[in-house]
C-alpha positions as CSV (number, residue, x, y, z in Angstrom):
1,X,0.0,0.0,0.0
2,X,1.2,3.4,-1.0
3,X,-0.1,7.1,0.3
4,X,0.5,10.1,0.6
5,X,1.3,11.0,4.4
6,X,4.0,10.5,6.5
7,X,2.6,7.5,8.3
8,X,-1.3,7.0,6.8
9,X,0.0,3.8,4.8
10,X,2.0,2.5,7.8
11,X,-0.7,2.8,10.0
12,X,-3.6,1.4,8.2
13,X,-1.5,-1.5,6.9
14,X,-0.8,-2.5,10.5
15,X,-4.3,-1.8,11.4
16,X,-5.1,-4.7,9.3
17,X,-2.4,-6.3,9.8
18,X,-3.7,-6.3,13.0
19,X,-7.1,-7.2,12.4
20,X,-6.9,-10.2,10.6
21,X,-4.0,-11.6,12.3
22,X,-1.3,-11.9,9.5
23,X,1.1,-9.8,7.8
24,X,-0.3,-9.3,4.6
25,X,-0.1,-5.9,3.8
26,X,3.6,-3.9,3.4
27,X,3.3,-0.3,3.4
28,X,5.1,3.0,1.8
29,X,4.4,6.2,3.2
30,X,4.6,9.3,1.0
31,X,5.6,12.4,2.5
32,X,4.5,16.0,1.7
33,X,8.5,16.4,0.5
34,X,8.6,12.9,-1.0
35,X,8.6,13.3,-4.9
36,X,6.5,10.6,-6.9
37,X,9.9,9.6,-8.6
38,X,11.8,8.9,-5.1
39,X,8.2,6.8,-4.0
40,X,8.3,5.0,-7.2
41,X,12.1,4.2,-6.8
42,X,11.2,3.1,-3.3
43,X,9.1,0.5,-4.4
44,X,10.9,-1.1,-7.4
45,X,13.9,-1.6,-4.5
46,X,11.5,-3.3,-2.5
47,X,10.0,-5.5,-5.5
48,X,13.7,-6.0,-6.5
49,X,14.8,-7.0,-2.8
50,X,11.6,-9.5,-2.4
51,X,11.9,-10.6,-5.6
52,X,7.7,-10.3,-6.2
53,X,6.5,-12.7,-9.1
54,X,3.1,-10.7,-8.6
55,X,2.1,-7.8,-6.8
56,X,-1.8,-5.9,-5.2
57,X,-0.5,-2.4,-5.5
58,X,-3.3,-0.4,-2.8
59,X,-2.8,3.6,-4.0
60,X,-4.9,6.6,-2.8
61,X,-4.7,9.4,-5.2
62,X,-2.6,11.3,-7.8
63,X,0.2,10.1,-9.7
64,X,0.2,6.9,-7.6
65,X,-2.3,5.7,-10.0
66,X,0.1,5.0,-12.8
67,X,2.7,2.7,-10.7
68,X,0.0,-0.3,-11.5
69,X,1.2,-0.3,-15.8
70,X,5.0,1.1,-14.6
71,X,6.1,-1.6,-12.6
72,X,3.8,-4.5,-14.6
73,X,6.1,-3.2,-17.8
74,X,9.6,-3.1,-15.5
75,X,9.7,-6.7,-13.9
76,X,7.2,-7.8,-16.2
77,X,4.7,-9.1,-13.9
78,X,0.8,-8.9,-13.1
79,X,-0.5,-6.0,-11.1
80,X,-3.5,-5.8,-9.7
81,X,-4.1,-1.8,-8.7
82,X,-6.6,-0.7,-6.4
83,X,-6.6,2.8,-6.7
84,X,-8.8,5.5,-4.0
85,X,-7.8,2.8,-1.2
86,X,-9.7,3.2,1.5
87,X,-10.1,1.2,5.2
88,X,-13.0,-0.3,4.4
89,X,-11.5,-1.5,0.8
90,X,-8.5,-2.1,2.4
91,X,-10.1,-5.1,5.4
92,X,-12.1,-6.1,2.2
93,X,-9.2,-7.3,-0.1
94,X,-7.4,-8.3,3.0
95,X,-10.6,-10.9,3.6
96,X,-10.8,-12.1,0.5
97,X,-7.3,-12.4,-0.1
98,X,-7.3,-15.1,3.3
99,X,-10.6,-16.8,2.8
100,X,-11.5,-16.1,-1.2
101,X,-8.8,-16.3,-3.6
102,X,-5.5,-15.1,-4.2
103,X,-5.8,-15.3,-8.2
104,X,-5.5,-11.9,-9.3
105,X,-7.9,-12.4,-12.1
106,X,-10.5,-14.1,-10.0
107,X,-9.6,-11.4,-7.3
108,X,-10.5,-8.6,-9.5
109,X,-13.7,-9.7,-10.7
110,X,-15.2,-10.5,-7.1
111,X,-13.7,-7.2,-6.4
112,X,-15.7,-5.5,-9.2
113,X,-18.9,-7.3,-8.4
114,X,-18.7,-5.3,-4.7
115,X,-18.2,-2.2,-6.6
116,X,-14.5,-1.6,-5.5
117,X,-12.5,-0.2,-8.3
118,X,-9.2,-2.0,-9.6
119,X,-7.5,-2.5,-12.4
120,X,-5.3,-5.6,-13.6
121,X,-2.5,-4.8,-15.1
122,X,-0.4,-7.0,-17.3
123,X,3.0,-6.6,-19.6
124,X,1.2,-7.2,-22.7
125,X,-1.4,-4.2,-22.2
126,X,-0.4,-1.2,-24.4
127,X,0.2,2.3,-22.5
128,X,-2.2,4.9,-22.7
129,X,0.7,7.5,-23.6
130,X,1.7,10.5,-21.6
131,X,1.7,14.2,-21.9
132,X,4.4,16.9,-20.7
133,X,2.8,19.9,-20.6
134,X,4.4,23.5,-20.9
135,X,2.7,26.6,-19.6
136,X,4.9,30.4,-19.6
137,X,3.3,33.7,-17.6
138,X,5.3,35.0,-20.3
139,X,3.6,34.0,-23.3
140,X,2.9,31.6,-26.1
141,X,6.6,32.3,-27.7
142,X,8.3,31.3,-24.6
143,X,6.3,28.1,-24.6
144,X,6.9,27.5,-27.7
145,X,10.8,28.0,-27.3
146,X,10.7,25.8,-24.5
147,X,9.0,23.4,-26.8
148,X,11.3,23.4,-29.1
149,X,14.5,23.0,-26.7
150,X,12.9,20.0,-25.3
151,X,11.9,18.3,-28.4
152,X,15.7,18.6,-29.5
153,X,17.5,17.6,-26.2
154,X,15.0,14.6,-25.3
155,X,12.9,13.5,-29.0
156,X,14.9,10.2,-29.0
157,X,13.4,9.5,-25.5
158,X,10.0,10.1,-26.5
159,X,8.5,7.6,-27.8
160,X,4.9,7.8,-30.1
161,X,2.8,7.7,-27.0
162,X,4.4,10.9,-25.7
163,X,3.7,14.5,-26.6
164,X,4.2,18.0,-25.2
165,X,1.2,20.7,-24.8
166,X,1.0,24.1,-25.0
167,X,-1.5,25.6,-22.7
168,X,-2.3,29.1,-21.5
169,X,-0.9,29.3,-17.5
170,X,-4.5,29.9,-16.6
171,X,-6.0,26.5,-17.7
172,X,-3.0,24.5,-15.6
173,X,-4.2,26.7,-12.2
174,X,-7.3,23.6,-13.3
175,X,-6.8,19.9,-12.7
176,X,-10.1,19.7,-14.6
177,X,-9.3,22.0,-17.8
178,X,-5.8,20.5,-18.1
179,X,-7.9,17.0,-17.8
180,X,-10.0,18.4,-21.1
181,X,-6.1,18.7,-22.9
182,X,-5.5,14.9,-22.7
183,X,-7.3,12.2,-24.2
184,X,-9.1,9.9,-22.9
185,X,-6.1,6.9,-22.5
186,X,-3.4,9.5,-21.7
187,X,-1.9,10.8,-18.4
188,X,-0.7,13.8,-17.3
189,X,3.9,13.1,-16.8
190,X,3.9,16.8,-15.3
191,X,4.0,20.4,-15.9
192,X,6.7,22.8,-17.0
193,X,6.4,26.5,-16.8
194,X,7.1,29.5,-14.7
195,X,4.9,29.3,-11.6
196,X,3.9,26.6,-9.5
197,X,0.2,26.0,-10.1
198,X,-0.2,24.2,-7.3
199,X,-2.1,21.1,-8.7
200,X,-1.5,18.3,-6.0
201,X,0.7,15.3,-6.6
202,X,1.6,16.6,-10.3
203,X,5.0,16.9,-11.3
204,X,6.3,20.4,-11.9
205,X,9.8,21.6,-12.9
206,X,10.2,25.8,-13.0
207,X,12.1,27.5,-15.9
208,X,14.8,28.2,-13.2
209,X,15.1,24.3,-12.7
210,X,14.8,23.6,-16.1
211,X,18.0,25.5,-16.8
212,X,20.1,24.4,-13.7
213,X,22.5,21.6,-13.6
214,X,19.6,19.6,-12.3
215,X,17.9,20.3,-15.6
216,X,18.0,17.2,-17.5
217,X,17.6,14.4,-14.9
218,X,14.7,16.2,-14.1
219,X,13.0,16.0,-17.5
220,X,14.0,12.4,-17.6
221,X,12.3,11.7,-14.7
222,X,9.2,13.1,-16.1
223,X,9.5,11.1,-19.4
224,X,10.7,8.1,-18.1
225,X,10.5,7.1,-14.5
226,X,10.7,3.4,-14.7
227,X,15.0,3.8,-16.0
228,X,17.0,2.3,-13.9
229,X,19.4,4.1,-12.2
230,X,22.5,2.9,-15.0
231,X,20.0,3.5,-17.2
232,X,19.3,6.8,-16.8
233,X,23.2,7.7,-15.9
234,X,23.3,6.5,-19.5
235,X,20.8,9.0,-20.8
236,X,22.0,11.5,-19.3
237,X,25.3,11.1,-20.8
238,X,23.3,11.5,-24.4
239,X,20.9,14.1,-23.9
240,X,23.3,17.0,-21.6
241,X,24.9,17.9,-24.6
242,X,21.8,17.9,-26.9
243,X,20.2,20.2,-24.4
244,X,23.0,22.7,-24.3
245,X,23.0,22.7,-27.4
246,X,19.8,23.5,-27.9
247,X,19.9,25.7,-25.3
248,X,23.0,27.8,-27.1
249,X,21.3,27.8,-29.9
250,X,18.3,29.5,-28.5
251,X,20.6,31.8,-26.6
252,X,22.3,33.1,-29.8
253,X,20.0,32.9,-32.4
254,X,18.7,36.7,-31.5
255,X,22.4,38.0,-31.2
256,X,24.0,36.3,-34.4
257,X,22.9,38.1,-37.1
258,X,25.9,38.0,-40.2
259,X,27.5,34.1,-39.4
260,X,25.5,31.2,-40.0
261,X,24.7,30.2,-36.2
262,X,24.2,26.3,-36.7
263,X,27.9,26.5,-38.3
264,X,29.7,28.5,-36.1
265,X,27.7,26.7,-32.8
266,X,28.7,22.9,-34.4
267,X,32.5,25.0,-34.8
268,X,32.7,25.7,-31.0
269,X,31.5,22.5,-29.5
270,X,34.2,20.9,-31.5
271,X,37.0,23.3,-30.2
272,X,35.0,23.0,-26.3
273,X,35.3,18.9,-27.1
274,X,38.8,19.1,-28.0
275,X,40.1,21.7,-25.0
276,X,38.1,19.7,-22.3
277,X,39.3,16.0,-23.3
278,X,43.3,17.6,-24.1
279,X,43.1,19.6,-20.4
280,X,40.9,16.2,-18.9
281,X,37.7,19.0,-17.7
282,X,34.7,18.5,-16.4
283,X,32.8,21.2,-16.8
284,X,29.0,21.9,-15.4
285,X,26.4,22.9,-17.8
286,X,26.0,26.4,-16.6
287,X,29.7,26.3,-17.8
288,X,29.2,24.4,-21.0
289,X,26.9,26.7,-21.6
290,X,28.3,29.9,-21.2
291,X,31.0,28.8,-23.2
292,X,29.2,28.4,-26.3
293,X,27.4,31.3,-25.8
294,X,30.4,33.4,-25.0
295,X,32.5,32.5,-27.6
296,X,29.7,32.2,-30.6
297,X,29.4,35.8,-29.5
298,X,32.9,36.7,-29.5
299,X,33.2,35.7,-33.2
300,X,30.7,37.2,-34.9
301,X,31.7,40.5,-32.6
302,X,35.5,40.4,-33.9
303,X,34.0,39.5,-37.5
304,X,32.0,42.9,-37.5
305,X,34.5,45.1,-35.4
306,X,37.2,43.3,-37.4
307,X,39.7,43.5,-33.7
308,X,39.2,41.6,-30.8
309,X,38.7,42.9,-27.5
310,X,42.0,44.8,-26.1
311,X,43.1,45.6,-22.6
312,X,46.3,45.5,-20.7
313,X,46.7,42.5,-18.1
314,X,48.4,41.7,-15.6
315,X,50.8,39.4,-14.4
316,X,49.4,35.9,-13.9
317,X,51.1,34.4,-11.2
318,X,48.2,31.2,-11.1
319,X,47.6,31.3,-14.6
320,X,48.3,27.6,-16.2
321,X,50.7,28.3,-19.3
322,X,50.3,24.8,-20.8
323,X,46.6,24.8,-20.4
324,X,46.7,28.7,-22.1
325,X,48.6,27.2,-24.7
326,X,46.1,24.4,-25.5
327,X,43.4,27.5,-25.4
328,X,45.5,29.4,-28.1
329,X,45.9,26.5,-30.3
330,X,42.7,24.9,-30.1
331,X,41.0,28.4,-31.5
332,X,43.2,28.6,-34.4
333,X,41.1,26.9,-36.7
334,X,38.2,29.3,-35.8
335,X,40.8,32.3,-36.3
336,X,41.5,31.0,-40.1
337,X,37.8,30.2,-40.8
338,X,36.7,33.4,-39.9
339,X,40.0,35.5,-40.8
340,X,40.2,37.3,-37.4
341,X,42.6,37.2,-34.8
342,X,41.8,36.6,-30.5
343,X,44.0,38.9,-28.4
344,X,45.5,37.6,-25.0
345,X,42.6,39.4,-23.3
346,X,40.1,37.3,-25.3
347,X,42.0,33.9,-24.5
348,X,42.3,34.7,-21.0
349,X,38.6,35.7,-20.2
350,X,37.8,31.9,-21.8
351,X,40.6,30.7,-19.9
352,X,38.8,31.9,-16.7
353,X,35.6,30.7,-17.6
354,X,36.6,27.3,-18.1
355,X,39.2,27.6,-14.7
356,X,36.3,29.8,-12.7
């Protein structure tokens, strides 16, 4: 049994428990600071540990109501979801369960006939599909934008039963009107947009979390919950560098206006690949990020101004000279592409942005 609470599953599981004189019920408790991904992982530990060949999965409300198809799909086994648990529902299946039958089958239909909803869940049933959807105080454009980033960083990862929707931030303050979005078969993965609408139990990720360093698990977590761990180390590894990209490209689309930006962006993620795997970095993505966007910028400045950026520096007493070397060299390809030439005050502000 699984819901929300700190101890409401715990305690009516042992009230059972109690009450019909066998341990039959385990619980997980959900707290208000529990996310459904961390409750979800939670229980695929405890499948994996008990090594479950079938499983009743009791949920109250929300989210919870999508474990039943989740973990049927992961370990490949039948669920039997109950979902809307309540005490009386609870000592029900718990009776019938000891004196009835434990088929799951069987169990569900004697549970319908009583008029207590459930739902068996096997690995052959197809998924309804799921919907991210994206909502901006700011506008349509933003959305739109936002769209668009994730489509490019994470497309791979959704598969045809997965889409993103656009809606106005008034309709997701409404469970109901974002309900009227979705079809029938689909389920709501979460929310992305500016301000928390406060919907309970619904995944939301702010446009301040989309762009931290936290950015991309998070997404992933939305679009698929049911990775493993490896699994999603492994995605993540694929899809950072699709999002900053994206992301750059966004950035300097609007400030790039005589180079070609999907050239001279593809240009500087080869020189960023080559200086972080010849000086062994590992940068963040804020870093990555500015980066791209810095030095995108800096060409197409130097192109038009035709001279780079001059001022007198001082003496660098910490300042690598190998790894100011690599700089220097890695950029010269970019120097006779473009014609121009990077002063020392150029290659030292990207040497401190990569060193910061």
């Amino acid at each position: 049994m699984i819901a929300h609470g700190a101890t409401t599953a715990t305690s009516q599981a042992q009230y059972v428990n109690r009450v019909l004189e066998r341990e039959l019920f385990s619980a997980i408790d959900m707290p208000f600071e529990q996310s459904v991904h961390d409750t979800l992982e939670t229980l695929t530990q405890m499948i994996q540990t008990r090594q479950y060949r079938r499983l009743i999965l009791l949920v109250d409300i929300g989210s919870l109501i999508h474990f039943g198809s989740t973990i049927s799909k992961l370990f490949q086994i039948d669920v039997l979801l109950m979902p809307n648990i309540t005490l009386t529902s609870l000592l029900e299946v718990g009776l019938d369960l000891s004196y009835e039958t434990s088929d799951l089958p069987q169990l569900a239909a004697l549970l319908q006939s009583k008029n207590i909803p459930c739902q068996l869940c096997t690995p052959q049933q197809e998924n309804g599909g799921k919907v991210l959807v994206i909502s901006c105080i700011t506008g349509m454009g933003t959305a739109e934008k936002i769209k668009k980033v994730l489509e490019e960083s994470f497309g791979e990862l959704m598969s045809q039963d997965t889409r993103m929707v656009i809606l106005d931030y008034n309709e997701v303050r409404s469970l109901e009107r974002v309900q009227q979005a979705l079809n029938a078969s689909e389920r709501l993965a979460g929310i992305v947009g500016t301000f928390q609408p406060g919907l309970p139990d619904i995944p939301f990720i702010s446009l301040e979390e989309l762009f931290s360093e936290q950015g991309p698990e998070l997404v992933l977590s939305l679009l698929t919950p049911d990775l493993s761990n490896a699994e999603r180390r492994l995605e993540m590894e694929r899809s950072a560098m699709r999002f900053i990209s994206a992301l750059t490209m966004e950035s300097i689309i609007n400030h790039i206006s005589v180079l070609n930006p999907q050239r001279i962006l593809k240009e500087m993620e080869g020189v960023f690949n080559h200086l972080t795997s010849s000086l062994s970095l590992k940068p963040s993505r804020q870093v990555t990020l500015r980066f791209l966007i810095h030095c995108c910028c800096m060409v197409e400045r130097i192109v038009i101004n035709r001279k780079p950026l001059q001022m007198a520096l001082e003496r660098q007493p910490n300042l690598d000279a190998r790894a100011f070397s690599v700089i220097k060299s890695a950029f010269l390809p970019i120097e006779d592409a473009y014609a121009i030439r990077l002063s020392d005050a150029e290659y030292f502000y990207i040497y401190e942005l990569l060193y910061s």
